[in-house]
TORTIVEX-417175 format. One record per atom (N, C-alpha, C, O): residue number from 1; chain; atom name; y, x, z. Coordinates in nm, 2 decimals. Each point is the difference from the previous one (the first is absolute). Last residue first. Layout:
N
{seq = NUM&mol = A&atom = CA&y = Y&x = X&z = Z}
...
This chain:
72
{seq = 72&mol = A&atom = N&y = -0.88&x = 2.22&z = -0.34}
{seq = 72&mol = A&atom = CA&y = -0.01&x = 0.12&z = 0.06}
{seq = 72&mol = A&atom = C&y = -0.13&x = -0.01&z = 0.04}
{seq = 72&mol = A&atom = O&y = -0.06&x = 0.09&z = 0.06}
{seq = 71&mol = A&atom = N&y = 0.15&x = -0.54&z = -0.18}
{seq = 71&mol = A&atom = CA&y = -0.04&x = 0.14&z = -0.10}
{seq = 71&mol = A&atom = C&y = -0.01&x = 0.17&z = 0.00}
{seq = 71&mol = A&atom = O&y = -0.06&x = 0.07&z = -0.07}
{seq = 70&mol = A&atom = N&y = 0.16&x = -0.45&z = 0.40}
{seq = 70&mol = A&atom = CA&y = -0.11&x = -0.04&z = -0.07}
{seq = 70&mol = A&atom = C&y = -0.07&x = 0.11&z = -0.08}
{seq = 70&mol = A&atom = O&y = -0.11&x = 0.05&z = 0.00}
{seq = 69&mol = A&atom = N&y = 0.57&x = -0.11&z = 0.20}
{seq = 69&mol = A&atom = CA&y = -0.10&x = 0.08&z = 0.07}
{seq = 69&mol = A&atom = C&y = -0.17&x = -0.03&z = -0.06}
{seq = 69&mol = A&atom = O&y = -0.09&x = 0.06&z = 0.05}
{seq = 68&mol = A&atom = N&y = 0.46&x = -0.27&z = -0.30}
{seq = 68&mol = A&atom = CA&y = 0.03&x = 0.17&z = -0.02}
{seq = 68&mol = A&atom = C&y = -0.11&x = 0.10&z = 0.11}
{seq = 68&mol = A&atom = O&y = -0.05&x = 0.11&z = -0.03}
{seq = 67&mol = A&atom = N&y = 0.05&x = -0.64&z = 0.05}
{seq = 67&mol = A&atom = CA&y = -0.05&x = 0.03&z = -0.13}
{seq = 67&mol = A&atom = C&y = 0.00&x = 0.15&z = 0.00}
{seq = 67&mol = A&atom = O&y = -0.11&x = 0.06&z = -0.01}
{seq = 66&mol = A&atom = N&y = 0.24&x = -0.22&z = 0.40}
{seq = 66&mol = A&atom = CA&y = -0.10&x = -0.02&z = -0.02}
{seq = 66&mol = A&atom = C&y = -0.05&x = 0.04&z = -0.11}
{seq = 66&mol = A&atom = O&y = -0.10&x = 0.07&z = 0.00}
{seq = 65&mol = A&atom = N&y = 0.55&x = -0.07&z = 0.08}
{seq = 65&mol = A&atom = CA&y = -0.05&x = 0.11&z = 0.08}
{seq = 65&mol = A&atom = C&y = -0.17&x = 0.01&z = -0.03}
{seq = 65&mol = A&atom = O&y = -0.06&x = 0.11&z = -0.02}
{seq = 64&mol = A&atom = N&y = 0.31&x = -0.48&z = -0.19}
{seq = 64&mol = A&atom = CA&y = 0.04&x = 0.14&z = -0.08}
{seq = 64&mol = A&atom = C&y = -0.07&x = 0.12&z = 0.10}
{seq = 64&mol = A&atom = O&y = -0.06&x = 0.10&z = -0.05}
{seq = 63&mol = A&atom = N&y = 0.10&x = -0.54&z = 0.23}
{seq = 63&mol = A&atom = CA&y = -0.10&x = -0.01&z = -0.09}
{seq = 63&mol = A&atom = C&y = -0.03&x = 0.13&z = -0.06}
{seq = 63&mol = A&atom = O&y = -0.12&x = 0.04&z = -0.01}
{seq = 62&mol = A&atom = N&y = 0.44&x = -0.08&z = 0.33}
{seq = 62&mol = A&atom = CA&y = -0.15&x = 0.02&z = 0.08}
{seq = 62&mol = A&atom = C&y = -0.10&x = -0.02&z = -0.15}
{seq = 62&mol = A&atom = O&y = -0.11&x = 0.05&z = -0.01}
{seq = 61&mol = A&atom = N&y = 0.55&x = -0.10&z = -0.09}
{seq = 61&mol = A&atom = CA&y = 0.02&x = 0.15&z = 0.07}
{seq = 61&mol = A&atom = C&y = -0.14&x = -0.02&z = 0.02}
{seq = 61&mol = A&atom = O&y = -0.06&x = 0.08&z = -0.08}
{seq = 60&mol = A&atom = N&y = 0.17&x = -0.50&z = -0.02}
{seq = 60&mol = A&atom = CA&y = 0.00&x = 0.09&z = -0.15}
{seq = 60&mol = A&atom = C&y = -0.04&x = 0.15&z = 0.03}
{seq = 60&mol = A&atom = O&y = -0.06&x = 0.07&z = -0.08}
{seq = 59&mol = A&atom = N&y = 0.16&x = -0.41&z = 0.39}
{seq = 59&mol = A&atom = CA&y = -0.18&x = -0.03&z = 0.00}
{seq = 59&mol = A&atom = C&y = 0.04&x = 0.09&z = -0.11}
{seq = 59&mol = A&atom = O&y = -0.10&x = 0.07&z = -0.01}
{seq = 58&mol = A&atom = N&y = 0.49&x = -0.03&z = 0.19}
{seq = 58&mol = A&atom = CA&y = -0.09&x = 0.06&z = 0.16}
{seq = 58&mol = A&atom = C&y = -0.11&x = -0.02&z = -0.14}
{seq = 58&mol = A&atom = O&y = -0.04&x = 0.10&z = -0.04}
{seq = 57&mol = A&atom = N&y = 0.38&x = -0.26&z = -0.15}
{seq = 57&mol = A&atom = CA&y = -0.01&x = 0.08&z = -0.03}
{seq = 57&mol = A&atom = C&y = -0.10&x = 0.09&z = 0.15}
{seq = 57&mol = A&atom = O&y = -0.02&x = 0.13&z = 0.01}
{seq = 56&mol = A&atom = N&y = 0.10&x = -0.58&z = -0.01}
{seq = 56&mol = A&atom = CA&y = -0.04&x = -0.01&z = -0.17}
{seq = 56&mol = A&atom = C&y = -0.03&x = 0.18&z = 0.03}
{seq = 56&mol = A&atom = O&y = -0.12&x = 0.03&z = -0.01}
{seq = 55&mol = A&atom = N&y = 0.32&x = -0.15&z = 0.39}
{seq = 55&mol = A&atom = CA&y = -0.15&x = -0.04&z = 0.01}
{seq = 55&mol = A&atom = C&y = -0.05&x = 0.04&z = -0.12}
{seq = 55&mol = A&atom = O&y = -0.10&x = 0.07&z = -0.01}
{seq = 54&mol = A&atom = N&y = 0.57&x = 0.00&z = 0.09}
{seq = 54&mol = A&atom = CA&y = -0.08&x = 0.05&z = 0.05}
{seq = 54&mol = A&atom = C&y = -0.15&x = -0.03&z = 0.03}
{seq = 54&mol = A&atom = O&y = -0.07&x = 0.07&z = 0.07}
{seq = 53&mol = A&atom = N&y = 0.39&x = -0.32&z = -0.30}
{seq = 53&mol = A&atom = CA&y = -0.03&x = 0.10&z = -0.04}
{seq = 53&mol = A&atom = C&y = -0.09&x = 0.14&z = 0.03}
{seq = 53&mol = A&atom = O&y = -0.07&x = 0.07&z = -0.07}
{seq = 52&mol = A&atom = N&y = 0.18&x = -0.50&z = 0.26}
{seq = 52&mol = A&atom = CA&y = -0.08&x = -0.03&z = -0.10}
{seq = 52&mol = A&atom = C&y = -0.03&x = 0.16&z = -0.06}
{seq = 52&mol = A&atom = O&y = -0.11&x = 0.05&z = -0.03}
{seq = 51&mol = A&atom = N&y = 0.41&x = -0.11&z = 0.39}
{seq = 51&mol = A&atom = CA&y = -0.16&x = 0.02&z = 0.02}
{seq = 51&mol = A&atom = C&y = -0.06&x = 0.00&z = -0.12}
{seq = 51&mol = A&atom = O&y = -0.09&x = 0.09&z = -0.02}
{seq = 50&mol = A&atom = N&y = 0.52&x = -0.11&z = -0.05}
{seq = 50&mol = A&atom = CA&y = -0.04&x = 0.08&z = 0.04}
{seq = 50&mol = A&atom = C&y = -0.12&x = 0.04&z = 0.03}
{seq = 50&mol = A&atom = O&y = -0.05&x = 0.10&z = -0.04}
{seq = 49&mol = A&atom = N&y = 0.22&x = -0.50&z = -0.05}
{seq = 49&mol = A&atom = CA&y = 0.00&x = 0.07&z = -0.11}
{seq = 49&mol = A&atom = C&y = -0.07&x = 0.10&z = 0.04}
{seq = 49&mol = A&atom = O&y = -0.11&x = 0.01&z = -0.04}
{seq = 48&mol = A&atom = N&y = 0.25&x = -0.26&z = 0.39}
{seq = 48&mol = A&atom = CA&y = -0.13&x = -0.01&z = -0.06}
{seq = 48&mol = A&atom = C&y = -0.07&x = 0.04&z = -0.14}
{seq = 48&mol = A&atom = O&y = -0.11&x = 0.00&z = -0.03}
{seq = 47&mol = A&atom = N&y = 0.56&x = 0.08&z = 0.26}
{seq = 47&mol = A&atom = CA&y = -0.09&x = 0.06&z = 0.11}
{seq = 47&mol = A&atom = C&y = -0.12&x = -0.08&z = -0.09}
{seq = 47&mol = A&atom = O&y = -0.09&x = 0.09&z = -0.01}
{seq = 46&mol = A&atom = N&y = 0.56&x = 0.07&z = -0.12}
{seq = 46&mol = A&atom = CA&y = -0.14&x = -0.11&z = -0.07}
{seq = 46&mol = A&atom = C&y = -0.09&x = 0.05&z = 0.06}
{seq = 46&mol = A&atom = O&y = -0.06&x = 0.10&z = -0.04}
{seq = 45&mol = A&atom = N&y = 0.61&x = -0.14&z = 0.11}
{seq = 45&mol = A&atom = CA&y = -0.10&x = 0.06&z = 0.00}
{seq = 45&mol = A&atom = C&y = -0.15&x = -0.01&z = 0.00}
{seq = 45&mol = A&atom = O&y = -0.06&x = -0.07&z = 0.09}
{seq = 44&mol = A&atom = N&y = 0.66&x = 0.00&z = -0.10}
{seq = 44&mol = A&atom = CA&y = -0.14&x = 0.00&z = -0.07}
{seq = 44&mol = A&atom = C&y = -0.09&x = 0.10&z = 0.04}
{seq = 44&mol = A&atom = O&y = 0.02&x = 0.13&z = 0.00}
{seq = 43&mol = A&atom = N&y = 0.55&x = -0.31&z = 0.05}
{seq = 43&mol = A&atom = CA&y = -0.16&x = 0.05&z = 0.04}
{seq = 43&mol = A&atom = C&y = -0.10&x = -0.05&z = -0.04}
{seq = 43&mol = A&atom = O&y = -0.02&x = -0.12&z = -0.01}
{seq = 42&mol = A&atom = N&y = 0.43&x = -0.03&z = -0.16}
{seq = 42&mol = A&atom = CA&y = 0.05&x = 0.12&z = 0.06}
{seq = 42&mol = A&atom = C&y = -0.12&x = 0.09&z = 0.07}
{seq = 42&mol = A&atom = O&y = 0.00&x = 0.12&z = -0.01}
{seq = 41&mol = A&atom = N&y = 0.08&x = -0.60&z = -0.20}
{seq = 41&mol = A&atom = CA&y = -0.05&x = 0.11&z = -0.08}
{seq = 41&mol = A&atom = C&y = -0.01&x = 0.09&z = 0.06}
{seq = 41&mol = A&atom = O&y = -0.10&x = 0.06&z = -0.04}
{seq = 40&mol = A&atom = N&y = 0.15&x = -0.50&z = 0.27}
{seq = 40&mol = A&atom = CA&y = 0.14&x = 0.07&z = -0.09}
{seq = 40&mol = A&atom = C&y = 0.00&x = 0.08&z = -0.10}
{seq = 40&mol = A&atom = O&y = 0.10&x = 0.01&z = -0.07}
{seq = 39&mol = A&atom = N&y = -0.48&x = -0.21&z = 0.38}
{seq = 39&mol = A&atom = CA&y = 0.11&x = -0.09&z = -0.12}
{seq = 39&mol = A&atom = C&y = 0.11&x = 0.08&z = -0.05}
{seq = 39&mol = A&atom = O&y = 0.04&x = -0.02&z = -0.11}
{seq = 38&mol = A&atom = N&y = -0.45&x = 0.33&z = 0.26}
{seq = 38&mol = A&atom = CA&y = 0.09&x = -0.06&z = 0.04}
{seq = 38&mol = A&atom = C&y = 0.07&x = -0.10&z = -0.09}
{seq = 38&mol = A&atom = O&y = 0.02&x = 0.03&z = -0.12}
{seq = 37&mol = A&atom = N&y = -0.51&x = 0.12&z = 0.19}
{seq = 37&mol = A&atom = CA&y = 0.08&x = 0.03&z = -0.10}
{seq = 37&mol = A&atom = C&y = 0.13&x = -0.06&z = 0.08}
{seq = 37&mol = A&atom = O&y = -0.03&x = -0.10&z = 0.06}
{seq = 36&mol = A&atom = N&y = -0.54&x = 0.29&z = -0.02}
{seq = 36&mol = A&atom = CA&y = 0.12&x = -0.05&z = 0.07}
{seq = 36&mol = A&atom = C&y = 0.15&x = 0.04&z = -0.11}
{seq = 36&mol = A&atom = O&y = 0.02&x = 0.10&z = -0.07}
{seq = 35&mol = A&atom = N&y = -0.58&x = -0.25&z = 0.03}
{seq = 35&mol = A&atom = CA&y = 0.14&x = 0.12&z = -0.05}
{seq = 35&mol = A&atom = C&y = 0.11&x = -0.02&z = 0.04}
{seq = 35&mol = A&atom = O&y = 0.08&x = -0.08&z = -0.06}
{seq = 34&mol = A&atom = N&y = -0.50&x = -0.22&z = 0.12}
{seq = 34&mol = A&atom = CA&y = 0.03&x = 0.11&z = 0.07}
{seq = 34&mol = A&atom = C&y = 0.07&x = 0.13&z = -0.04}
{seq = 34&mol = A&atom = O&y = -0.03&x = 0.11&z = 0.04}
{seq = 33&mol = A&atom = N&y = -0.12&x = -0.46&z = -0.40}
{seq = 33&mol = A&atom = CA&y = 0.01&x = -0.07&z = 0.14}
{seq = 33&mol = A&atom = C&y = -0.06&x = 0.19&z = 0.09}
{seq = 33&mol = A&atom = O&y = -0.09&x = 0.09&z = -0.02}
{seq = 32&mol = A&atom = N&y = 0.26&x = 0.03&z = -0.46}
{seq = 32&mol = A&atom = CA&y = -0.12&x = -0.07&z = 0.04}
{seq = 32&mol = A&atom = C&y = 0.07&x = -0.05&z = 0.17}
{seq = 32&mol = A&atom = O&y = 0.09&x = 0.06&z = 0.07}
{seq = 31&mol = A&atom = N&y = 0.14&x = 0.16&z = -0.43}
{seq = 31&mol = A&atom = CA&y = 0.03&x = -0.16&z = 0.00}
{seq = 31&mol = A&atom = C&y = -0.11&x = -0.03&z = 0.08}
{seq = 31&mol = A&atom = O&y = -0.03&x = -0.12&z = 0.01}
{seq = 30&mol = A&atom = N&y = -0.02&x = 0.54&z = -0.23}
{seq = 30&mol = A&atom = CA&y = 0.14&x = 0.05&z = 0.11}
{seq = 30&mol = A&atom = C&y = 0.03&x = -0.17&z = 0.07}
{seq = 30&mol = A&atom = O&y = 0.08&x = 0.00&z = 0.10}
{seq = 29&mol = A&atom = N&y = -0.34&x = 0.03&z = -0.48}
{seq = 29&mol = A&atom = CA&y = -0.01&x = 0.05&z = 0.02}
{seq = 29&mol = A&atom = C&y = 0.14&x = 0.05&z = 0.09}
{seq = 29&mol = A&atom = O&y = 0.11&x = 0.02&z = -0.05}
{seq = 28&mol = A&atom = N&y = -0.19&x = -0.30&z = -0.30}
{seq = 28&mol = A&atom = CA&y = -0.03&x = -0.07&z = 0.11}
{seq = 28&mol = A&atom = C&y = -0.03&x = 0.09&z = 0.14}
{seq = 28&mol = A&atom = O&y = -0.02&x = -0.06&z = 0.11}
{seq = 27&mol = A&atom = N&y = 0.10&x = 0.14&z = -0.65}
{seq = 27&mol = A&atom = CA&y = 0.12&x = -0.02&z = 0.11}
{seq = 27&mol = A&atom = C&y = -0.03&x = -0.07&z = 0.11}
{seq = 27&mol = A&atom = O&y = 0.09&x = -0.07&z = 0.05}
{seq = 26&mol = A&atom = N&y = -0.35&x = 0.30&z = -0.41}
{seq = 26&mol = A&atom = CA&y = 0.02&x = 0.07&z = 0.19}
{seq = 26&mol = A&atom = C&y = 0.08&x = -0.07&z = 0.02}
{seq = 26&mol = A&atom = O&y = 0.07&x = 0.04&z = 0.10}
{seq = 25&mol = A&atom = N&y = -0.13&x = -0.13&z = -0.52}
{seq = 25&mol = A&atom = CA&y = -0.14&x = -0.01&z = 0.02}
{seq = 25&mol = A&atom = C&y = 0.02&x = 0.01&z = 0.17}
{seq = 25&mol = A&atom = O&y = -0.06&x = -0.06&z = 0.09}
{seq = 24&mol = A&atom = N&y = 0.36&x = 0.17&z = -0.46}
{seq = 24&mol = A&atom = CA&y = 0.06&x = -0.13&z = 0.11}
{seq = 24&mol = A&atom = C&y = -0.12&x = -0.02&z = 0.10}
{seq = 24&mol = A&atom = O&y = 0.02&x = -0.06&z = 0.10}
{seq = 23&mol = A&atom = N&y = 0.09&x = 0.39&z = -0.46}
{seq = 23&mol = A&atom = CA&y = 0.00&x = -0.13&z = -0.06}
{seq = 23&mol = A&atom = C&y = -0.01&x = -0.08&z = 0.10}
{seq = 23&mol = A&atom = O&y = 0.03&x = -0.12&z = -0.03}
{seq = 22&mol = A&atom = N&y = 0.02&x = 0.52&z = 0.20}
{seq = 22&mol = A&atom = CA&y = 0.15&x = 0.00&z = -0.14}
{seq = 22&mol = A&atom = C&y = -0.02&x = -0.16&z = -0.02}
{seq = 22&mol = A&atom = O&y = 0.09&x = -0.09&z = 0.01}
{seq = 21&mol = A&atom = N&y = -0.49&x = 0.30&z = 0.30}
{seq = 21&mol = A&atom = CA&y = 0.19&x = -0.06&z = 0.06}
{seq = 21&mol = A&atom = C&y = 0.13&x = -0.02&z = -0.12}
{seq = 21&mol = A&atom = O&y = 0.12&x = -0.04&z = 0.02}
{seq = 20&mol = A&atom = N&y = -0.55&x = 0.21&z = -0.17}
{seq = 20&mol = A&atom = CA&y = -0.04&x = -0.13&z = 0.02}
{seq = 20&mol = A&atom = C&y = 0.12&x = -0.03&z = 0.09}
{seq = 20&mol = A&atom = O&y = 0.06&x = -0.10&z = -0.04}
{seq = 19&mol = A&atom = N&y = -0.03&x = 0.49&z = -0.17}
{seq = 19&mol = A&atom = CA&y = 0.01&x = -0.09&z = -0.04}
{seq = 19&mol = A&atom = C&y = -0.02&x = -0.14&z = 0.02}
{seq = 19&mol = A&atom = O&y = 0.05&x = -0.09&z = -0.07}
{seq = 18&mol = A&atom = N&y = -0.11&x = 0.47&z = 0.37}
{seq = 18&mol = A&atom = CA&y = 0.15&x = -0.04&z = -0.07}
{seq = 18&mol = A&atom = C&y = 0.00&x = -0.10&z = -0.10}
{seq = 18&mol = A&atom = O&y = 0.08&x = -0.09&z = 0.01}
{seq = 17&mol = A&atom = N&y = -0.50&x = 0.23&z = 0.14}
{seq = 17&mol = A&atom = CA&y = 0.07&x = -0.09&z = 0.11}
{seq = 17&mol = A&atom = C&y = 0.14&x = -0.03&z = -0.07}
{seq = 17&mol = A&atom = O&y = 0.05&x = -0.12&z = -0.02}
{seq = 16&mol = A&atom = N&y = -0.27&x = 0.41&z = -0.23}
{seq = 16&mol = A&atom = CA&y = -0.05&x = -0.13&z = 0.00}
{seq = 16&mol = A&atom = C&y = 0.06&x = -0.10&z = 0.11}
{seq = 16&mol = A&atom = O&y = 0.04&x = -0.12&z = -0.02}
{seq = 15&mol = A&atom = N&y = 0.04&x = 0.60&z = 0.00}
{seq = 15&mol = A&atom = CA&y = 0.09&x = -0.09&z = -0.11}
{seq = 15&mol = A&atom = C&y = -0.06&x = -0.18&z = -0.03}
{seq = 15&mol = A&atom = O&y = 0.05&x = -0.10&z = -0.04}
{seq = 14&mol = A&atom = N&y = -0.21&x = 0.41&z = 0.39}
{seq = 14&mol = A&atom = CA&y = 0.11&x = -0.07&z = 0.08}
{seq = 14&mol = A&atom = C&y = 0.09&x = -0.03&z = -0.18}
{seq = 14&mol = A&atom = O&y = 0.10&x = -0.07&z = -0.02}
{seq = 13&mol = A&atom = N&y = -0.52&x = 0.22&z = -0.01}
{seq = 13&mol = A&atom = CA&y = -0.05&x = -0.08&z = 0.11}
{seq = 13&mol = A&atom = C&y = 0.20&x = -0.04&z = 0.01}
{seq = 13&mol = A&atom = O&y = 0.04&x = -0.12&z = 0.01}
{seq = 12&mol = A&atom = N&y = -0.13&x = 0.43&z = -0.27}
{seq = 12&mol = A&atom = CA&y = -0.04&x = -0.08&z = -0.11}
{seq = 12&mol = A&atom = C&y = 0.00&x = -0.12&z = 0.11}
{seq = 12&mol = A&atom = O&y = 0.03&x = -0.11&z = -0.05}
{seq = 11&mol = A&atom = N&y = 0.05&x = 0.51&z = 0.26}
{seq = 11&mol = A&atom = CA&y = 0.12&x = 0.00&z = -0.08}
{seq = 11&mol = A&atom = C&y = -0.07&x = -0.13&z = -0.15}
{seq = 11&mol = A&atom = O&y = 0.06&x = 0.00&z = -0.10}
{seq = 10&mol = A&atom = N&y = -0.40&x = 0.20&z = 0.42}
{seq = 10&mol = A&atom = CA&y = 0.11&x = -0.06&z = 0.09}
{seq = 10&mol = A&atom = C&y = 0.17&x = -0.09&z = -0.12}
{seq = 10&mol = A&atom = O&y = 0.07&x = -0.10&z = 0.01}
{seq = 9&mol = A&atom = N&y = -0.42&x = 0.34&z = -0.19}
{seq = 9&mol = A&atom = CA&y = -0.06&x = -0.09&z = 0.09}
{seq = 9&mol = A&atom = C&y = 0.10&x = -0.07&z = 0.06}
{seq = 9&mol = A&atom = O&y = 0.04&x = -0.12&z = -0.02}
{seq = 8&mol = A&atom = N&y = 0.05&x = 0.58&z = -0.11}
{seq = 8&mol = A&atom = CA&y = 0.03&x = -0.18&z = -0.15}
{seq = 8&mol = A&atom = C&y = -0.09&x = -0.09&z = 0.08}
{seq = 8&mol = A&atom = O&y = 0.07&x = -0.10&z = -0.02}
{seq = 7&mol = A&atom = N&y = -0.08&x = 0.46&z = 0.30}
{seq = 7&mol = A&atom = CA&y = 0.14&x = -0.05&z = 0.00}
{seq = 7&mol = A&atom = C&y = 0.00&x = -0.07&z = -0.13}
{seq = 7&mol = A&atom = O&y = 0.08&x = -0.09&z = -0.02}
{seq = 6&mol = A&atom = N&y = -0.50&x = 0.19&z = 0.13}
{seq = 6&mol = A&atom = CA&y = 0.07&x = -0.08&z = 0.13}
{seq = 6&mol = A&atom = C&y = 0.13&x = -0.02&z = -0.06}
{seq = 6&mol = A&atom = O&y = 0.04&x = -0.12&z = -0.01}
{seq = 5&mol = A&atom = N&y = -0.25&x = 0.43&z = -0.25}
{seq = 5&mol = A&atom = CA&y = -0.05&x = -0.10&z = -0.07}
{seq = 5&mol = A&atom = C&y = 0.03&x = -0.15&z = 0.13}
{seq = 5&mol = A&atom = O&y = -0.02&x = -0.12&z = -0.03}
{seq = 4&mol = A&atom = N&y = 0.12&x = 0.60&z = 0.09}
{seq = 4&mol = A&atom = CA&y = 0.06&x = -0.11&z = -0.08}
{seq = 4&mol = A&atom = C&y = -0.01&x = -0.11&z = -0.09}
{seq = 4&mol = A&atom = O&y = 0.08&x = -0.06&z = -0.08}
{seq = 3&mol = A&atom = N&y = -0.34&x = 0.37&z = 0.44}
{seq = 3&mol = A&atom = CA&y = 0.15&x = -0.07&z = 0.01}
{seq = 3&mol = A&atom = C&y = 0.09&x = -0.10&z = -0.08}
{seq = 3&mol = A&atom = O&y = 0.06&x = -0.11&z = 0.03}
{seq = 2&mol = A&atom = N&y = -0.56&x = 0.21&z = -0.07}
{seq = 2&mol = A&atom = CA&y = 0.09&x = 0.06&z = -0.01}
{seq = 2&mol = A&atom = C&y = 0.11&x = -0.07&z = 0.05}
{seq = 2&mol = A&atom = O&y = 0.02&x = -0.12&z = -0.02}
{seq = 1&mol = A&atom = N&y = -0.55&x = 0.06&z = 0.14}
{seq = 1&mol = A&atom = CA&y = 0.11&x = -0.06&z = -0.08}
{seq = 1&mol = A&atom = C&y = 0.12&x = 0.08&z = 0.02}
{seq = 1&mol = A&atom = O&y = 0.02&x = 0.04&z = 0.12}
């Protein structure tokens, strides 16, 4: 697979996201129980967003490693 066929890959993957945060679809996102937020506004930080993220994209990395080592 060519490089560039990763970078519109990639660039089709975060216009979709963008859209789905425009129309509202992600607004729960950053609001999940264990995001630490201060009453005042002044700190923030989304310790379970976070993981989320880091898990969604750990099983996408190991899936993509599997399929590409497959084919070599």
């Amino acid at each position: 697979m060519k490089a560039g066929h990763i970078w519109i890959g990639l660039g089709v993957v975060l216009i979709l996201v963008g859209l789905a945060q425009n129309r509202g679809w992600l607004s729960w996102f950053g609001r999940l129980p264990g995001d630490i937020r201060s009453p005042r506004g002044g700190f923030f930080f989304p310790v379970t967003s976070s993981i989320l993220i880091s898990i969604v994209l750990t099983v996408v990395v190991n899936v993509l490693i599997r399929i590409f080592r497959d084919r070599g």
